[in-house]
Every structure is written in C-alpha cells, then in structure tokens.
N, C-alpha and C positions, 0 to 999 in steps of 0.2 A: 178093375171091375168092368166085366161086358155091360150091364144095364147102363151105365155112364154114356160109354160109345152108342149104344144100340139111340138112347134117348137122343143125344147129338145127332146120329143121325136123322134120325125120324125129323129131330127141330129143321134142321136144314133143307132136309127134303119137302116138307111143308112151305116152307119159308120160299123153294125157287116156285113150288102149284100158286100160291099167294102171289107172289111178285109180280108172274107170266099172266096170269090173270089179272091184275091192277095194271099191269104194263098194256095190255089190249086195252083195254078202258080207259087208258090215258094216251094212248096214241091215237085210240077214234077221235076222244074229245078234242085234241090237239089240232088234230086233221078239221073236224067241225069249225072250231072257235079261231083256231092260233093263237091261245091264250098264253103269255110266258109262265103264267106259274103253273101249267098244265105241264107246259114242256120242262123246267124246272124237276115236275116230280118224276116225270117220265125218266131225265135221264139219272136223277138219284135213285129208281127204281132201277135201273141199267148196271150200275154199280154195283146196287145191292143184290142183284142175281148172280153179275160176275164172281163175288165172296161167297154167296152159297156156293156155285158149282164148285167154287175152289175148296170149300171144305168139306163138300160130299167126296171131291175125287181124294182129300186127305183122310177122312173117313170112312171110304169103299174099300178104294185099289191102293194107297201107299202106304207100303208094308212097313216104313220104317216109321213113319207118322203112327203109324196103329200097333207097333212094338212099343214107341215111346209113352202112349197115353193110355195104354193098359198096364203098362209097370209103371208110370207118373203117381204119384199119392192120391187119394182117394178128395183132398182138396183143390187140388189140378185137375182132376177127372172132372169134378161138382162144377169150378170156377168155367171152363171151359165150357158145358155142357149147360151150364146158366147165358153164356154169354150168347147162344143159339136162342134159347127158350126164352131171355128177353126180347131179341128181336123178333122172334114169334108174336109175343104179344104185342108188341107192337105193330106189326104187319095186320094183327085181326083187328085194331083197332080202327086202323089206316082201312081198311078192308068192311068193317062194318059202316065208316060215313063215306065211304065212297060209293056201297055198293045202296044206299037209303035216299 
C-alpha cells in the first residue's frame, strides 16, 4: 500500500529537518560551553541523521527496497512506518525542550 511508504517517507524526511536543526543548536552550544553531554547529543543526533538519510535514500531511489515494502503485508508496511513516526515523536519531544 503507497500511503505506508508515502507516510515513512514524510516521518523520515521530518525526522533528518529535526535532527539538522537540533544538530546546529548543539554544536553552537558545544562550541559556547564544551559541555560533554552537549557534545554526547550532538553526536547521537549525527547518527541519527545518518539512519534517516539512509532510509530516505531506501524510500526515494532503491527500487528493490520499494518493490519489497509495497508487496510486504500491510503489517510490515504499518510496523516499519511506526518505526519512523516513533522516532518522530520523539525527535518533537527532544525538539520542544530544547528549543524552550
């Protein structure tokens, strides 16, 4: 089902605008303070951008990745596609007391 993917996508692509934005605001702060658990988030925010781009470019451009999760069941499409949209809401979470 496309709305699965279309959703995955949009989570991910959210998810790298989020990151790259928390990511500046923890590399100023870092630069400011030199605080370790500034730099801590910074580089688990590094990581976690690296996985989005990775599952945008599996979600965009690789044809065999988006042949398999369009024919995968419609609970693989759901599980997958939750697995974006949690990290989502965590990211707005991460994203509302950082940015207050």
């Amino acid at each position: 089902m496309e709305v699965w993917l279309h959703a995955a996508r949009v989570a991910a692509g959210v998810n790298v605008v989020l990151l790259l934005s928390l990511g500046s605001i923890w590399l100023r702060n870092y630069r400011q303070h030199g605080a370790r658990h500034t730099l801590g988030l910074l580089v688990f925010g590094t990581f976690l951008l690296v996985q989005n781009l990775l599952w945008l470019y599996f979600y965009v451009v690789h044809p065999d990745f988006i042949g398999w999760f369009v024919n995968s069941g419609t609970d693989v499409q759901a599980g997958v596609t939750m697995l974006c949209g949690l990290e989502l809401v965590a990211l707005l979470f991460l994203a509302r007391i950082t940015w207050l």
